[in-house]
C-alpha positions in Angstrom: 82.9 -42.7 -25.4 80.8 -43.2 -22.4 78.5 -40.4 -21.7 79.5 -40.3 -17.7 82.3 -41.7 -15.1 82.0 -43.0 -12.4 84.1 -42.0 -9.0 84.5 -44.1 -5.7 86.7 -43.7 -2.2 89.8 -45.3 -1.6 87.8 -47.5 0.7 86.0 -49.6 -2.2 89.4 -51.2 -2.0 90.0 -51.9 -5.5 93.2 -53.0 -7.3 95.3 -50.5 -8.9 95.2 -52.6 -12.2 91.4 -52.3 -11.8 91.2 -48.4 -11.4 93.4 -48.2 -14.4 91.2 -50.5 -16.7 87.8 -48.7 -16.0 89.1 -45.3 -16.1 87.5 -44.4 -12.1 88.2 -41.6 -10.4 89.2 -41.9 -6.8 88.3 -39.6 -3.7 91.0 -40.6 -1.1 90.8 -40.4 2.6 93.6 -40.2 4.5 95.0 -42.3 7.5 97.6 -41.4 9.9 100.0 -43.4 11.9 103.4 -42.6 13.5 102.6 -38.8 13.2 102.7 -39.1 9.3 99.7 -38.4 6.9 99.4 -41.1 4.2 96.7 -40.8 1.1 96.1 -42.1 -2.5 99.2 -39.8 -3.4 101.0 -40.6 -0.6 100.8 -44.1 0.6 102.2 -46.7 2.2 103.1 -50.1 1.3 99.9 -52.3 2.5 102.4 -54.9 3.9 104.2 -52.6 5.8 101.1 -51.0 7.2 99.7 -54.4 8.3 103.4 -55.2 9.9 103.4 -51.8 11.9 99.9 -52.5 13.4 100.7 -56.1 14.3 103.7 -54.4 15.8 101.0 -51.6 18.1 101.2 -49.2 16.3 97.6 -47.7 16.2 96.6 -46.0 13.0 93.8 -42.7 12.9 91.9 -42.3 9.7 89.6 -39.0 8.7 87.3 -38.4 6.1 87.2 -36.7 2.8 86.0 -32.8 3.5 83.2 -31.0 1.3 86.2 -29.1 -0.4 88.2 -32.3 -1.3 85.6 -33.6 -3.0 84.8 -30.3 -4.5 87.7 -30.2 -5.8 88.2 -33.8 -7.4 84.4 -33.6 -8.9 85.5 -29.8 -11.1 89.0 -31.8 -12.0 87.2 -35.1 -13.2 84.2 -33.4 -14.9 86.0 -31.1 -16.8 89.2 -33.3 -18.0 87.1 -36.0 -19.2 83.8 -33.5 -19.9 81.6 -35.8 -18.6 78.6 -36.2 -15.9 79.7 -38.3 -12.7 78.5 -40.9 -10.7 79.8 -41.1 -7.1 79.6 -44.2 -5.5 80.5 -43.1 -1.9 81.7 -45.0 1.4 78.9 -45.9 3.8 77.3 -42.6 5.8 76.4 -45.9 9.0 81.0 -45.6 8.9 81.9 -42.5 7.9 81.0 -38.3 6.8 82.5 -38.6 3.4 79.2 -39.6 1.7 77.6 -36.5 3.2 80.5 -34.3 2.2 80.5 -35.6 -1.8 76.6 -35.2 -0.7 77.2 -30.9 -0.5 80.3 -31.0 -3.0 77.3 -31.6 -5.5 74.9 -29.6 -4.0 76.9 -26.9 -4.4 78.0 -27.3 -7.9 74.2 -27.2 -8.9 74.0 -23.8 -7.3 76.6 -22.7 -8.8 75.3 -24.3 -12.6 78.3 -26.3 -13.1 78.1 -27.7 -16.4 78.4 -31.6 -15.9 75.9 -33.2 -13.5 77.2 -34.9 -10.1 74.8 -37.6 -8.9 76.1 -38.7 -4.9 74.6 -42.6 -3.9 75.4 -44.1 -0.4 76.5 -47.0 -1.5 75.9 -48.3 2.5 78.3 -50.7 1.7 82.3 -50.8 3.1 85.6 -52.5 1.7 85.6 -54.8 -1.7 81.2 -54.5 -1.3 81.5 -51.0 -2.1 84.1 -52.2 -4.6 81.7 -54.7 -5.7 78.7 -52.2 -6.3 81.3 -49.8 -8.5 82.0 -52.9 -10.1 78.0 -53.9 -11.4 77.8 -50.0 -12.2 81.4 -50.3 -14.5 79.3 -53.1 -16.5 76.2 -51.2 -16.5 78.0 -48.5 -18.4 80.5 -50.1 -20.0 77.4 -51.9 -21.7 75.9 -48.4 -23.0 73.3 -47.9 -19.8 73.1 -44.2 -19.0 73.8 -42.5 -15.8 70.1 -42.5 -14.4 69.7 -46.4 -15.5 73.0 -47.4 -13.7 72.2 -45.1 -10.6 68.6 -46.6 -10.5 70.0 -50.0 -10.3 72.3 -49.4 -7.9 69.8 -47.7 -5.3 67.5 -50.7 -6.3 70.2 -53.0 -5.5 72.5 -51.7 -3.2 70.7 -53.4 0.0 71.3 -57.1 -2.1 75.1 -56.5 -1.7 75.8 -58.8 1.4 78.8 -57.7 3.7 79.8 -60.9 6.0 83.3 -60.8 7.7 85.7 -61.9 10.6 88.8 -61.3 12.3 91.7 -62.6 14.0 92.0 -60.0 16.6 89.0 -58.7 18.5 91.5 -55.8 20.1 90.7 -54.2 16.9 86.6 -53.8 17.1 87.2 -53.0 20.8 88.9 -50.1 20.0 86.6 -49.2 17.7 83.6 -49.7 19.9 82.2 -52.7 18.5 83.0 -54.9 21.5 83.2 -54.4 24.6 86.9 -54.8 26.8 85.9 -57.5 28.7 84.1 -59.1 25.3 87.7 -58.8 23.7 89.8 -60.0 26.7 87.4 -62.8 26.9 87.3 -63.6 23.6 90.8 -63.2 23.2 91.0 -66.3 25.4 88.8 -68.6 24.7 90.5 -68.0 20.6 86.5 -66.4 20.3 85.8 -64.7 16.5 82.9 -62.9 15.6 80.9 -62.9 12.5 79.9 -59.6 11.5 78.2 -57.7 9.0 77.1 -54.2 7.2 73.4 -53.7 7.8 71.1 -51.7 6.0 71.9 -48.3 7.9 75.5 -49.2 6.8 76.7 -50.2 10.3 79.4 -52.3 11.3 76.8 -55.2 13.2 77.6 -58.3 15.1 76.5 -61.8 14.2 77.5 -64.5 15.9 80.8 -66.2 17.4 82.4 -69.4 16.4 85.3 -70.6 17.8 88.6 -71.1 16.1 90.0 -69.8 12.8 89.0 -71.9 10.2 85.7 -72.4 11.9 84.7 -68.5 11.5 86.3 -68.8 7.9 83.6 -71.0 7.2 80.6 -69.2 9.0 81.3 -67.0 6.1 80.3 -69.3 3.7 77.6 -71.0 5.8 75.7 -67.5 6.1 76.3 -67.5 2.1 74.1 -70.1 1.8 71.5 -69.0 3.7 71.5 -65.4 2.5 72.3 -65.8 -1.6 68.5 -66.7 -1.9 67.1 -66.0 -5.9 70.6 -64.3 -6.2 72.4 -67.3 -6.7 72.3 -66.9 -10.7 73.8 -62.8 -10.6 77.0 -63.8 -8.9 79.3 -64.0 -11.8 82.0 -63.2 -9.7 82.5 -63.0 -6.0 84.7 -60.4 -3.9 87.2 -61.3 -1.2 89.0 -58.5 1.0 91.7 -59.6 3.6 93.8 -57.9 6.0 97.4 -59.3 4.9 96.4 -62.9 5.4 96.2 -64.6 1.6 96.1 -67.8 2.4 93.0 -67.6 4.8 91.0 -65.6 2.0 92.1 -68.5 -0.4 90.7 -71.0 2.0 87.4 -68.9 1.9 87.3 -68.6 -2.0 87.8 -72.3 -2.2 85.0 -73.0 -0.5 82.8 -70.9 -2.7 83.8 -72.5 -5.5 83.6 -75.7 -4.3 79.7 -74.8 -2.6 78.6 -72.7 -5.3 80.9 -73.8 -8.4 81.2 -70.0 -8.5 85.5 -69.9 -10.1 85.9 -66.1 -10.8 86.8 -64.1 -8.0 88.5 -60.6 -6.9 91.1 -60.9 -3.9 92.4 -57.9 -2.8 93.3 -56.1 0.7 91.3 -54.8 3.4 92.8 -51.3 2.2 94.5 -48.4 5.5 91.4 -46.8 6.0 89.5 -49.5 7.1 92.2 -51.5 8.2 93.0 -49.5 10.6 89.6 -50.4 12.3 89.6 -54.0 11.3 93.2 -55.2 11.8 95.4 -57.7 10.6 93.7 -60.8 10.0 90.5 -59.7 8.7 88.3 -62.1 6.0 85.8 -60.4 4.1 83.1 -62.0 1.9 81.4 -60.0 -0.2 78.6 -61.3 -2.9 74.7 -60.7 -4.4 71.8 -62.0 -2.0 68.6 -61.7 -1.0 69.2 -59.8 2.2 72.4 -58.7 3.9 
């Protein structure tokens, strides 16, 4: 029996099967579009979701409040009578760190009996996913809560964030480009390269143009970046916003690159698809800086 668990956001983007298997607990924000509140509990097909915004529809997400995760942390700790490690959604995208943040806070005033340690992972989709995923070995491999979370600190700026997408409508609205940058762009069949820095922001690269051009800036910049880390990527994670075929295409040339053949491929999940729209690629893998 492990001596803690370990919690995440809906927005680590993990597979169902995958949740299931390791036993995590989940802290869901919610996302609503057409005047309807989905969640965890409450969700809609990813497909569907992906159809609807290709369509215009324009989803609105929200975070996880202090008593949410209040709430989930007394739940967890007590069925499974365990200490918990919360691997929480960048604070550089969104409040929900800082709310798990004061959930624990206030359970140590309040001498709760099971110990809720709070990182900022910094990191966003399937590379918060992939930090949950070197703290599920840690423990499943008998490492204790302090050995995993000291990793994980120690580590967390290694986990390299590099992504594109199909429609630049999408960052626009979100602020990340400007609307003449997106018209423009739009155009001239313009992608950007972007990544998560190490405040956990959303952060330009570069522009290639084309599709399978900015498919393979992903890999390109995985060469230069991988560094010393080369050896730790056992596995690599993919996230893509209802486009397969494209994040095959990316996997492919890992392997082929890097002779790297075990991957996770999973969706850009509602809550940050919403921000990063259909077509999004996301690479996500160990290096030397993000």
């Amino acid at each position: 029996m492990n001596s803690f668990i370990i919690t995440t956001d809906t927005t680590a983007d993990l597979p169902e099967e995958y949740i299931a298997k390791h036993n995590l607990g989940i802290m869901s924000l919610t996302y609503t579009m057409e005047d309807v509140t989905y969640d965890r509990e409450n969700p809609m097909d990813v497909k569907e979701f992906y159809a609807k915004m290709r369509a215009g529809q324009l989803p609105t997400t929200s975070q996880v409040n202090p008593e949410t995760a209040k709430e989930l942390f007394i739940k967890l700790a007590n069925e499974h009578n365990s200490d918990i490690l919360h691997i929480a959604f960048s604070s550089g995208l969104s409040g929900s760190y800082n709310s798990a943040r004061i959930a624990a806070e206030e359970l140590a005033e309040e001498n709760f009996p099971h110990r809720i340690t709070v990182i900022d992972s910094l990191c966003a989709s399937l590379g918060e996913g992939l930090l949950v995923h070197k703290a599920v070995s840690m423990m499943e491999n008998g490492k204790s809560l302090d050995e995993t979370a000291e990793w994980i600190e120690a580590n967390k700026l290694h986990l390299v964030h590099n992504f594109t997408v199909d429609d630049l409508f999408h960052l626009y609205r979100g602020g990340r480009v400007s609307k003449t940058a997106a018209f423009i762009g739009t155009v001239i069949n313009l992608k950007p390269i972007l990544h998560v820095d190490n405040e956990g922001h959303l952060i330009p690269l570069s522009k290639v143009r084309g599709r399978k051009k900015s498919l393979t800036a992903l890999v390109d910049s995985m060469e230069k970046q991988i560094g010393s880390y080369r050896d730790q990527n056992d596995i690599v994670f993919i996230s893509h916003g209802d486009c397969l075929e494209d994040a095959q295409f990316v996997a492919d040339q890992v392997k082929a690159r890097f002779g790297i053949d075990s991957f996770l491929i999973n969706y850009v999940g509602s809550t940050i698809g919403a921000h990063s729209g259909p077509g999004t690629v996301a690479l996500f893998y160990m290096g030397d800086y993000r």
